[in-house]
DOFIVEX-629002 format. One record per residue (C-alpha): residue in three letters; x, y, z. Coordinates in steps of 0.001 Angstrom, whole numbers, plus 500000, padded with zeros to 6 digits. Layout:
<kolbas>
ALAXYZ
...
</kolbas>
This chain:
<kolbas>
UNK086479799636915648
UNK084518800419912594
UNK087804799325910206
UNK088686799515906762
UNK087683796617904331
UNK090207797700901967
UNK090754795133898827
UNK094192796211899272
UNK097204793251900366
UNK100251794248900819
UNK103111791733901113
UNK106787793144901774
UNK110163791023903267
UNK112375790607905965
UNK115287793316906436
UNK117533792750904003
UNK120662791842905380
UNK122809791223902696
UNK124448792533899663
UNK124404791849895752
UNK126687789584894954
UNK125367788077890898
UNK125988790496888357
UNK123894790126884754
UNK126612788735883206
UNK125106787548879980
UNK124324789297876519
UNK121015789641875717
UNK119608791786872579
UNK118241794772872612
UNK114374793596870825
UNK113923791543874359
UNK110461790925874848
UNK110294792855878345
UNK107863791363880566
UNK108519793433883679
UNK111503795492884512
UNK109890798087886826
UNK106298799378887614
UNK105009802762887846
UNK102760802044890273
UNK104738801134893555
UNK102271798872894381
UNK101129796365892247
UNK101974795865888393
UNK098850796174886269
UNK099774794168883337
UNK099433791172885707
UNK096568788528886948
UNK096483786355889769
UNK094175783878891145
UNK094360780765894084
UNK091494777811894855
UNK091546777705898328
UNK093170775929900809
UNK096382777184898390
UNK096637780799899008
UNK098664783411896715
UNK098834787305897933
UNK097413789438895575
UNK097283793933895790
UNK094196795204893828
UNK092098791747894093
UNK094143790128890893
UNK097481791931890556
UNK101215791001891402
UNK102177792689894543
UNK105368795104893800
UNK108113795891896334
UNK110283798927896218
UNK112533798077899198
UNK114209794385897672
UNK114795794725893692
UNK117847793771891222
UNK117695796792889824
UNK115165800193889112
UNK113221800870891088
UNK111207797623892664
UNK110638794187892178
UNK107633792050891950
UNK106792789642895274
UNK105483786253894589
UNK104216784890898001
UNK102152781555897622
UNK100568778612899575
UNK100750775377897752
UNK098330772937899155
UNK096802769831898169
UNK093212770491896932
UNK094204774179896077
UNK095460775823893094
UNK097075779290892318
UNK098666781292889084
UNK100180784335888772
UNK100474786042885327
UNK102875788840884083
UNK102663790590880620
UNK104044793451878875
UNK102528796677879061
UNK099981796903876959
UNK099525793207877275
UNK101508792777873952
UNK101062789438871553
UNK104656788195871243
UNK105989785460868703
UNK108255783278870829
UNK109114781240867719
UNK111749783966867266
UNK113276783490871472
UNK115139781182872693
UNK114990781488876747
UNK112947783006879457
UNK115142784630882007
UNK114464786557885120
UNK115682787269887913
UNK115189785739891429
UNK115517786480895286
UNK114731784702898373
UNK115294785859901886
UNK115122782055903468
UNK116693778968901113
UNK114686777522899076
UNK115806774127897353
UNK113834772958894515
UNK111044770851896290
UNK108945774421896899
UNK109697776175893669
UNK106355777052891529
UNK106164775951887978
UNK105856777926884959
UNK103949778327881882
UNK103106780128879224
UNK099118781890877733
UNK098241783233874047
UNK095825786524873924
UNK092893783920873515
UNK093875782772877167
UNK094927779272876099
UNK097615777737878238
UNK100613775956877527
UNK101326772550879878
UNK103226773538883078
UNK107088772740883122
UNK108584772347886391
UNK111044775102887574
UNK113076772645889263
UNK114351771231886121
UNK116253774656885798
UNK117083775396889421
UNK118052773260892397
UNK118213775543894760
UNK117315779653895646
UNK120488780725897604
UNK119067783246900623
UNK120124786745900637
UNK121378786685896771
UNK120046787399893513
UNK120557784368890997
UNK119871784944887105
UNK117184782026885627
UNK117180781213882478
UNK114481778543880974
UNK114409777620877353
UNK111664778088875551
UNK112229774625873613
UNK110401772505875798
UNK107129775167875445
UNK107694774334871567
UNK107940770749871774
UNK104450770540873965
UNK102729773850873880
UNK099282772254874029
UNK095956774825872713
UNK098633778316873065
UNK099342779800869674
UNK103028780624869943
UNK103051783230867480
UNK100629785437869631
UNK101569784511873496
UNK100929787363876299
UNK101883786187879251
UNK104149783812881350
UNK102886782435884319
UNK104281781254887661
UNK101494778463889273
UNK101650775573891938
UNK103755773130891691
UNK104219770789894706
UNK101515770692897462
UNK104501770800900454
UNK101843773533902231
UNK104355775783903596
UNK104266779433902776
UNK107214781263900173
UNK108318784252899223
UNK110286784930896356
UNK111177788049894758
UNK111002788555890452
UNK113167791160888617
UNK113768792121884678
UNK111872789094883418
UNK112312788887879343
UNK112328786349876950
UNK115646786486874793
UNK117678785360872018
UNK121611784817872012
UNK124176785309869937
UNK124764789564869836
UNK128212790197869728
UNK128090794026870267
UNK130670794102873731
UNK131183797861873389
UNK130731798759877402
UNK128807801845877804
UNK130804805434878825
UNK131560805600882532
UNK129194807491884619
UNK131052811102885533
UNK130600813195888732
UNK129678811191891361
UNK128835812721894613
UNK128143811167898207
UNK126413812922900971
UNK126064811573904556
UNK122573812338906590
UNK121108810525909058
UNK120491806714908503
UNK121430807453904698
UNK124274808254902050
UNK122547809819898776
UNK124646809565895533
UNK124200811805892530
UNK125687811428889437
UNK125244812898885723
UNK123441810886883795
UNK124886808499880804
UNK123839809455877272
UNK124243806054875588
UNK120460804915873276
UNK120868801417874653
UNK121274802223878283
UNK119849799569880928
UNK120702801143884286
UNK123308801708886318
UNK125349799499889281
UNK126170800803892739
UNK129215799350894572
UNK130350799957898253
UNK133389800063899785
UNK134054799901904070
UNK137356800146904143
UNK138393797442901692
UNK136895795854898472
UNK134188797295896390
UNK130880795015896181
UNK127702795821894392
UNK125110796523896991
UNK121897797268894242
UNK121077799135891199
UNK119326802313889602
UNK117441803013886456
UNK118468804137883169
UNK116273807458883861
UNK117982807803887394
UNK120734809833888445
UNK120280809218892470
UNK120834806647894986
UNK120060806396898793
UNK121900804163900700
UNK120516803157903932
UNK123175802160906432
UNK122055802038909647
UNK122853803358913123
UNK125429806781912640
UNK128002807159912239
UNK128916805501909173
UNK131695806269906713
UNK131470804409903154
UNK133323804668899807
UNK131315804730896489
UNK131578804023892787
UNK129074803576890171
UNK129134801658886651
UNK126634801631883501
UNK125347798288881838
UNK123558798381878725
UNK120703796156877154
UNK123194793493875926
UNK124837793468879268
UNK127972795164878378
UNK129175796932881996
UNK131538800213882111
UNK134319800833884018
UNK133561802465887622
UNK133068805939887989
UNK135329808250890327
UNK134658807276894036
UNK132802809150896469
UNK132865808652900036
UNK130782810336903008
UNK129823810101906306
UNK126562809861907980
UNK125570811986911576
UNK123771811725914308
UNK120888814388914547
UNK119227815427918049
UNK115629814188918870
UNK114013817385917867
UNK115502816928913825
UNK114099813511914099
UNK110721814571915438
UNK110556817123912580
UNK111815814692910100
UNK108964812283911078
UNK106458815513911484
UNK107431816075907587
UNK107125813497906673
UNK103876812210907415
UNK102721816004906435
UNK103773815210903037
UNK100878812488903076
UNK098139815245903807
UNK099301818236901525
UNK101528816324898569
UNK098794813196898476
UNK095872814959898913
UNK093316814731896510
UNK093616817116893648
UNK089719818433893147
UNK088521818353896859
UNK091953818981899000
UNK090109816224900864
UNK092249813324902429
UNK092587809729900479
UNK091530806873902644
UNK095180805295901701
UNK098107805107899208
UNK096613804314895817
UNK093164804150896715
UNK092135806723894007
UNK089245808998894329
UNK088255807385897382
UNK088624809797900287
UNK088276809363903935
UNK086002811727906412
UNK087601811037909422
UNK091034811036907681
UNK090536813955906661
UNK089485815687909977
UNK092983813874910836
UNK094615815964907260
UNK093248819604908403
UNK094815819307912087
UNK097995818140910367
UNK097941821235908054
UNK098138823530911006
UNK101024821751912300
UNK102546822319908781
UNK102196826426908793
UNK103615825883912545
UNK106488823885911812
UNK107404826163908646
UNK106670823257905725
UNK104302825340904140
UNK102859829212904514
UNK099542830134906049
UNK099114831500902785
UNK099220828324901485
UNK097020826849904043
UNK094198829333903446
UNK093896828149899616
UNK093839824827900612
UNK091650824999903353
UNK089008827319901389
UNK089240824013899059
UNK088270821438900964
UNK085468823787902970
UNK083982824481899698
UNK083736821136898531
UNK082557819950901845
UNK079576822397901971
UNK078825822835898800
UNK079078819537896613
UNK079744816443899333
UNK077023814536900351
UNK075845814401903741
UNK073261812817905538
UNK071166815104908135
UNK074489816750908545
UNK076143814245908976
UNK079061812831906401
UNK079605809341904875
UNK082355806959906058
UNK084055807315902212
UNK083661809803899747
UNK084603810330896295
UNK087279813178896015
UNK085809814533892973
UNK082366814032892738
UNK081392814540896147
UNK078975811240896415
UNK078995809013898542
UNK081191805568898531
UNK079478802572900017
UNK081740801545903024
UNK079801798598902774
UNK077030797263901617
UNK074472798894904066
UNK076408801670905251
UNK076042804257902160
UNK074643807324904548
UNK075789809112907211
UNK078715808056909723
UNK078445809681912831
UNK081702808658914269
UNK084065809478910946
UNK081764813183910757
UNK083049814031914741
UNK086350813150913696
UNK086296815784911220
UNK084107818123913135
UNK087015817848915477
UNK089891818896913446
UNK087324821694911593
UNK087015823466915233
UNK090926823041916166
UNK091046825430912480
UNK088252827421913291
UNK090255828776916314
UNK093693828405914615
UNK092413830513911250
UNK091704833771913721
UNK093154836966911437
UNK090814839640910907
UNK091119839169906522
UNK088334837883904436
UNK089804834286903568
UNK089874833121907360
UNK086844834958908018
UNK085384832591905311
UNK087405829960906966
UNK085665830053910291
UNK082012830645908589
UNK082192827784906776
UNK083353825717909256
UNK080401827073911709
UNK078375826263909003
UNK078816822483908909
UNK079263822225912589
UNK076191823441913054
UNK074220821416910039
UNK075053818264911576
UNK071654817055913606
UNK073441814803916463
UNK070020814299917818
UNK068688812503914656
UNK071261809955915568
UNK069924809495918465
UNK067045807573916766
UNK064418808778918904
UNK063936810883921830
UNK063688807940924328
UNK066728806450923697
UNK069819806651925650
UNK072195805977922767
UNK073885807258919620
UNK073870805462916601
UNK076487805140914290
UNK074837805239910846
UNK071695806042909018
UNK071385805368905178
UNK068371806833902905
UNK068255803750901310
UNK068783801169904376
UNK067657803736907663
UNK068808802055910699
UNK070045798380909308
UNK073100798679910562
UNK072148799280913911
UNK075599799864915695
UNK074799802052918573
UNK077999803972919907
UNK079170802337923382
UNK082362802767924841
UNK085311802107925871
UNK086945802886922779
UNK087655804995919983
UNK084518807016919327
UNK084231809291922826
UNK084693812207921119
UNK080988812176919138
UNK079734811992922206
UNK081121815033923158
UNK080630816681920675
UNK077018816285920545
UNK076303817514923730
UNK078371820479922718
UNK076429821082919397
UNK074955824999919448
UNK072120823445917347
UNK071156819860917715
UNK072863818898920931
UNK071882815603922745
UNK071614815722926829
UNK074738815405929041
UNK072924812621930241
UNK073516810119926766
UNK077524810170927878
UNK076830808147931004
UNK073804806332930137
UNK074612805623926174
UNK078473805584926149
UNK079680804886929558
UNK076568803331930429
UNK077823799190930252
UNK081079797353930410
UNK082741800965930508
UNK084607800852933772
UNK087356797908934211
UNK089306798468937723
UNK091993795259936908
UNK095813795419937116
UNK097260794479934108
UNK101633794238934610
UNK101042795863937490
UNK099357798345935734
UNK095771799715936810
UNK093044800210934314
UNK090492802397935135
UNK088289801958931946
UNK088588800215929120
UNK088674796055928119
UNK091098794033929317
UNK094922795051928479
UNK093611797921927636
UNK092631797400923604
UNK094431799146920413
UNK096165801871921167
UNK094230803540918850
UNK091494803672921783
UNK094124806045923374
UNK094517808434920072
UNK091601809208918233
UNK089191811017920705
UNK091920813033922048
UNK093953815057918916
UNK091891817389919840
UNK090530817102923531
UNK093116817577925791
UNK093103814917928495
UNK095407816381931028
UNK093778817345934249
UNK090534815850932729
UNK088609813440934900
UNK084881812892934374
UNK083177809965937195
UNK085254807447935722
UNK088821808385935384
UNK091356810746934654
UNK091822810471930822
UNK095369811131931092
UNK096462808612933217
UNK094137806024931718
UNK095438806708928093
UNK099127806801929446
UNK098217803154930984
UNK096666801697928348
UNK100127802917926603
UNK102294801196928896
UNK100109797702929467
UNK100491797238925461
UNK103812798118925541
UNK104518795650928988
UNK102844792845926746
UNK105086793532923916
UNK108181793210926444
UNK106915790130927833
UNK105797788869924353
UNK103825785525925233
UNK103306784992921544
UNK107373784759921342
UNK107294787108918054
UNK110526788135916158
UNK111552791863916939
UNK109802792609920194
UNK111167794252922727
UNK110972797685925254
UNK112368799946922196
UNK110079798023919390
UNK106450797754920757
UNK103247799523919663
UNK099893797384918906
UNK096900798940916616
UNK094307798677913758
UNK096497798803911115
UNK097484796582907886
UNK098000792777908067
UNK099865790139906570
UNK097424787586904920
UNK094983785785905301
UNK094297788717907531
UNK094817791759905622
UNK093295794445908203
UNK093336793886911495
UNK092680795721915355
UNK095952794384916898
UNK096044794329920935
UNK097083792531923270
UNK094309789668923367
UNK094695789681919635
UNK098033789927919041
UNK099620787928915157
UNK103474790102915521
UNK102673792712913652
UNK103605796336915238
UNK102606799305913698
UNK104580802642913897
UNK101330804800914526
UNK100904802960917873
UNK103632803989919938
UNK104652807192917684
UNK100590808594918548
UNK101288807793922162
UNK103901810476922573
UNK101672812738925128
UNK101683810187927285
UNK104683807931927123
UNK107305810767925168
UNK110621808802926686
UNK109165805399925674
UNK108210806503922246
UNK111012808224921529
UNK112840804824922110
UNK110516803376919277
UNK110934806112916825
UNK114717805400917130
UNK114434802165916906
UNK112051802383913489
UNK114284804725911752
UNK118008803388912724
UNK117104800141912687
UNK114657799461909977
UNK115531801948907215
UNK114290802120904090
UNK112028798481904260
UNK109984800953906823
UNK110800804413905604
UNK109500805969902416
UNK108402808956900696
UNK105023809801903632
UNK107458808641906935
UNK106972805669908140
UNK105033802988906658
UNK101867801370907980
UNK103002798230909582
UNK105733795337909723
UNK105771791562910981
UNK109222789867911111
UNK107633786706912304
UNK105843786426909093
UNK108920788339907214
UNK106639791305905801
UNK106573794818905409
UNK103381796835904319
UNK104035799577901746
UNK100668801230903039
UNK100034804443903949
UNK096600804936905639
UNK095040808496906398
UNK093762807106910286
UNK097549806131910958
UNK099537808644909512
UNK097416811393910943
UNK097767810925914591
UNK101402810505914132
UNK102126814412913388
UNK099527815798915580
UNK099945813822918617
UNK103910814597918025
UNK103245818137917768
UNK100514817905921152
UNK103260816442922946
UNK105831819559921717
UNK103838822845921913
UNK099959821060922356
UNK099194823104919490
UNK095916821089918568
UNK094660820604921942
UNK095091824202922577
UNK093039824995919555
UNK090152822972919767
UNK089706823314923961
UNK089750827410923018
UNK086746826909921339
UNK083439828679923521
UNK081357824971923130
UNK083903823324924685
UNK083729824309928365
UNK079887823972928930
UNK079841820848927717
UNK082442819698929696
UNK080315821458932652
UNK077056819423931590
UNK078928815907931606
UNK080608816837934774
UNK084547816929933980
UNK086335818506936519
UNK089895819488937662
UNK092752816611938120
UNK096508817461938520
UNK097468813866938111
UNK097857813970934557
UNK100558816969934874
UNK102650815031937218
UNK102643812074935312
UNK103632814046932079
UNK106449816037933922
UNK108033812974935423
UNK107919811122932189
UNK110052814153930580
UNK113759814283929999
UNK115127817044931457
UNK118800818550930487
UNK121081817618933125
UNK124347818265931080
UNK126258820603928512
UNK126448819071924816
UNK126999820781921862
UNK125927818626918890
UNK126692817918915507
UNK125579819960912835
UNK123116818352910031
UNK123283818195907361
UNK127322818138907154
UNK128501818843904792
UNK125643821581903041
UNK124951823878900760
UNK123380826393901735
UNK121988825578905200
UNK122395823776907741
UNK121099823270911622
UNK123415823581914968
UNK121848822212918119
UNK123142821962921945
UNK121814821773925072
UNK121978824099928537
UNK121950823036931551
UNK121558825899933379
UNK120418829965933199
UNK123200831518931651
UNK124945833735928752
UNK125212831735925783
UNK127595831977922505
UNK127738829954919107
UNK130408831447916685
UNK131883830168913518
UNK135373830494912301
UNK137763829496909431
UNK140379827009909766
UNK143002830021910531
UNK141344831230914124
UNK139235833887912417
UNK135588834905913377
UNK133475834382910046
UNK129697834804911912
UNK127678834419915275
UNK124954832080915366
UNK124247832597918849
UNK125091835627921711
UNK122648835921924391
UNK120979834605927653
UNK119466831007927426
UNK117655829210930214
UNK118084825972930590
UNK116723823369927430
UNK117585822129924210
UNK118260824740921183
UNK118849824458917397
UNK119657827683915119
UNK119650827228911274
UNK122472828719909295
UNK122656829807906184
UNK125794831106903997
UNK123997832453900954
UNK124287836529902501
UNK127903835551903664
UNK131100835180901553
UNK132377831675902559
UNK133569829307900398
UNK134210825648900457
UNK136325823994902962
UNK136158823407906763
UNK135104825708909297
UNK134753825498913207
UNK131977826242915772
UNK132252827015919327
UNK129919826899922092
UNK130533828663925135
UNK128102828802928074
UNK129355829958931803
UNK132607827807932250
UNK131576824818929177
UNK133167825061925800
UNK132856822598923056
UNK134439823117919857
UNK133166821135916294
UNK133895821075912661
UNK131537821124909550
UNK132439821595905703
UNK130891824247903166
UNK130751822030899584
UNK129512825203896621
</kolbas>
């Protein structure tokens, strides 16, 4: 695979497992110098430099900054993660500063203090050292951190506190009046690699005397969903405000479980597995460490929601990546979480199928579609640069020109361009209304299907292969023909289908099929067809075929179907058997891909013959189609037992290695992207029905020589859960304002009714009165155009001779 180089390192920890237990319990004044409390940018805090001599090795995000982590923190909204390698020969630092990289005099301090987390115990032998620069870069001599702290208790946060008076006695070349930053560096060479975890580092004086606790928070509320309890609360007034404390209750004492930010007024609570049923109450600390009294508690229960809420929650998600993220100028689709102005082709081929599923799924209007697609359509034909048709790897979102992918390859990319030639035709067949707009739609689109000259990537006309990239300024230096088995089928197909510079039927099996394709080995008692051995990343299995439908497809080789569903279940077999003995694998957690690394790695096509722990969500969530039972399992087990450390504002994140106790906070374009539209292929094949409408399709298939194969339907009907009972489920959210969702299931052909009524007997509404066949429903309700107020109601389900009877509650 052609795979991101991205400067980007991501570092995150193990689960946490346990709770808060140190509160800040000292006074410090309000003229702190405030050396990090929280970042803006979730990913690494710019006021910051790093650097390691190798063999030591420190993770770094951005090439130089400290890494940030949202899921672990003392309090705000994340922490910063110091993850280091000391070895003998080697070297590291890591420097934090205020923003702005303010001059401080610490003449006027007395202490450093911070605080500190560690997820394994960590006595004093492996603790870094620390120091302190002046804004001419002069450093003072190290001072060990051991001489303040025997021992990092796992699983707890532990306040630090360093006096300055040792920097004063021997602060070597640094100018005290005017130091910048305070820096954590190696310290004993013991070789083994830590993580640690840095909160609300200041340096302070003592003495205030100001113990006037701020007001108690008022109005706390607690609402249950699915794997979470979200707390609201109206927000303190006081100037000197630090944040706020959460504390938890299951049945007994209260104990502080994390924190929010002076300029929040939320919390989510992940707990797990529904149901769950917690108490809450909430306290204020100020700057000097004062705390409040608690607030009023707040309790709520969280519910279990049906597969099809947890397939659109994921579908939502991961939308929310490709419309909210998007890049503001071009519509075009970033290449990954904080990466700017640089945009990806192929992502975004991956962005324009996952709009459709948006209008189809209701999280946005076509309207809305048809301004954003006109958006990126313009700016791809009239300002990006392209290369004989064909589109670079990378792309700046506002310029239009051209990002160098890497040093030669600052042209054309054949294999990103077919990725977004495929999701362009899937919308030139979806955008079919007889208005102007999509009648611009599906002339632009023509328009850059047809500019892109296949057969000048085909070098000359005597060669039997595709190549991947041409550059003005290199030509053919790269010189990376396309050969399969793997990801990049579908530019073969493709160019044979192109109306205006279409290649001969005859490059498939003599360029891409034409060495190594076929395979023919049993694998777990698997058979392989084509392919390398186990089968590759399951990406193999995902890009080529969002929008060419594999079922019933078989070409001399195979029938795509079955071989995409094998190569499924032979990486998810290894992950069972798990010869590498890897923390956290098993039949429901499984799912091997290119996706984000821990270090020294970074980026990496995980498989089964290259296998390091990590799983990433995109692997087994993409593979729905073919293995729906299997990666529904997965999903599950991502989202109950995982939480928030995988689960953040785009769905899931891009990867996670218990062995190695990290967590990416990555989202990438390639992964999220075949998430929602191979989800929604499985559901209603919306995207495979689009694209294999389109008229080029079927001749080309013709000229390869696909033909008819039932095997794929079989396989895809027995892998399918049918309804073999009654249920009536719980409604969700519950309790809501104004909506909510009720969902059962019917097991046979039969007159169906879903009625609400009040807690005295009487019929308030009818959700539901009519004849169902067999299947799984869900109806949304809404009160706002009926006059209920708060307080519990009751619905009923009847169906032939099954009733089922549940509650809900109406909070206005």
């Amino acid at each position: 695979m052609n795979v991101s180089n991205s400067y980007r390192i991501c570092f995150k920890s193990m689960k946490l497992v346990a709770v808060y237990f140190l509160f800040f319990s000292v006074s410090v004044l309000s003229q702190d110098y405030i050396f990090f409390t929280d970042s803006p940018n979730s990913i690494y805090y710019d006021p910051s430099f790093g650097f390691y001599n190798s063999p030591s090795v420190l993770a770094l995000a951005n090439e130089t900054k400290f890494p940030v982590d949202t899921a672990i923190k003392y309090s705000g909204a994340n922490s910063l993660r110091l993850r280091w390698k000391s070895v003998s020969g080697g070297d590291w630092g890591m420097a934090v500063a205020e923003t702005g990289w303010v001059a401080h005099d610490v003449n006027l301090k007395d202490s450093i203090t911070f605080y500190a987390y560690t997820s394994s115990s960590l006595d004093s032998s492996g603790l870094p050292s620390i120091f302190i620069e002046d804004i001419s870069n002069n450093k003072s001599p190290k001072q060990k951190l051991s001489g303040f702290l025997k021992v990092l208790t796992k699983n707890s946060w532990i306040r630090v506190s360093i006096p300055l008076l040792p920097f004063k006695n021997n602060h070597g070349s640094a100018d005290l009046t005017k130091i910048k930053t305070i820096y954590f560096g190696q310290d004993n060479a013991d070789n083994i690699l830590h993580t640690i975890y840095l909160d609300e580092i200041r340096m302070i004086s003592a003495g205030d005397t100001d113990t006037t606790p701020p007001a108690i928070p008022l109005n706390l509320t607690a609402t249950g969903y699915t794997i979470n309890i979200f707390l609201k609360w109206t927000a303190n007034t006081d100037s000197d405000l630090a944040g706020y404390r959460i504390y938890r209750s299951g049945g007994s004492s209260y104990e502080m479980i994390g924190s929010a930010s002076k300029n929040s007024k939320t919390f989510s609570d992940f707990v797990g597995v529904p149901p769950k049923t917690f108490s809450y109450k909430i306290s204020a600390f100020d700057l000097k460490g004062n705390e409040s009294a608690l607030s009023n508690e707040a309790s709520a229960t969280t519910i279990s929601a049906p597969d099809s809420v947890l397939l659109d929650s994921v579908q939502h998600a991961t939308f929310k990546y490709f419309w909210d993220y998007a890049h503001p100028v071009s519509g075009l689709s970033r290449e990954r979480l904080g990466s700017g102005d640089i945009c990806a082709i192929g992502g975004t081929g991956f962005g324009i199928m996952a709009i459709l599923v948006g209008i189809e799924r209701g999280f946005i209007t076509r309207d809305q579609a048809v301004t954003r697609m006109l958006k990126i359509l313009n700016f791809l034909s009239g300002t990006a640069d392209k290369f004989h048709g064909a589109f670079p790897h990378w792309i700046n979102g506002a310029t239009g020109k051209v990002i160098p992918f890497s040093t030669k390859d600052d042209g054309g990319d054949l294999v990103e361009t077919a990725y977004l030639i495929q999701g362009l035709l899937t919308a030139r067949q979806y955008f079919n209304l007889s208005n102007s707009q999509e009648e611009e739609i599906r002339d632009l689109i023509t328009s850059i299907w047809e500019g892109v000259e296949w057969d000048w990537y085909r070098r000359d006309s005597n060669n039997n292969f595709l190549y991947w990239h041409w550059s003005p300024d290199f030509q053919w230096e790269m010189n990376f023909p396309i050969i399969g088995y793997n990801e990049t089928m579908i530019t073969y197909l493709l160019a044979v289908a192109s109306p205006t510079h279409p290649v001969p039927a005859s490059l498939y099996h003599e360029g891409w099929a034409g060495s190594g394709y076929e395979n023919g080995k049993t694998f777990y008692g698997i058979k392989l067809d084509v392919g390398p051995d186990y089968g590759g990343p399951l990406f193999f299995a995902h890009y080529s075929f969002l929008g060419f439908d594999p079922r019933n497809k078989k070409d001399a080789y195979t029938d795509y179907f079955v071989n995409n569903r094998n190569i499924t279940l032979i990486n998810r077999a290894h992950c069972i058997e798990n010869p590498g003995k890897f923390l956290g694998y098993d039949s429901d957690t499984w799912g091997l891909t290119a996706s984000d690394s821990p270090p020294p790695v970074y980026y990496m096509a995980h498989q089964p013959t290259d296998d390091n722990g990590t799983i990433s969500p995109t692997a087994a969530l993409s593979s729905f189609p073919y293995t729906p039972k299997e990666s529904m399992d997965a999903l599950k087990s991502f989202f109950y037992e995982y939480g928030s450390n995988l689960w953040g504002t785009y769905g899931f994140k891009d990867a996670f290695n218990l062995t190695q106790g990290w967590y990416a906070d990555s989202y990438i374009a390639i992964d999220q992207g075949p998430i929602i539209i191979m989800i929604e292929n499985y559901r209603s094949q919306l995207l495979w029905n689009n694209f294999m409408a389109n008229p080029e399709i079927q001749p080309m298939m013709d000229a390869i020589g696909f033909r008819y194969d039932s095997t794929a339907v079989k396989v895809k009907e027995e892998t399918e859960e049918k309804p073999l009972s009654f249920e009536l489920y719980d409604n969700y959210p519950n309790p809501f304002n104004p909506s909510t969702n009720f969902g059962f299931r019917i097991g046979e052909l039969g007159f169906v009714s879903l009625k609400i009524y009040d807690i005295l007997g009487n019929e308030v509404a009818t959700v539901v009165n009519e004849e169902l066949s067999p299947g799984e429903y869900h109806f949304p309700f809404s009160i706002s155009n009926l006059p209920l107020s708060s307080g519990v109601y009751f619905y009923t389900l009847h169906s032939g001779s099954f009733t089922k009877t549940k509650k809900f509650m109406i909070l206005k």
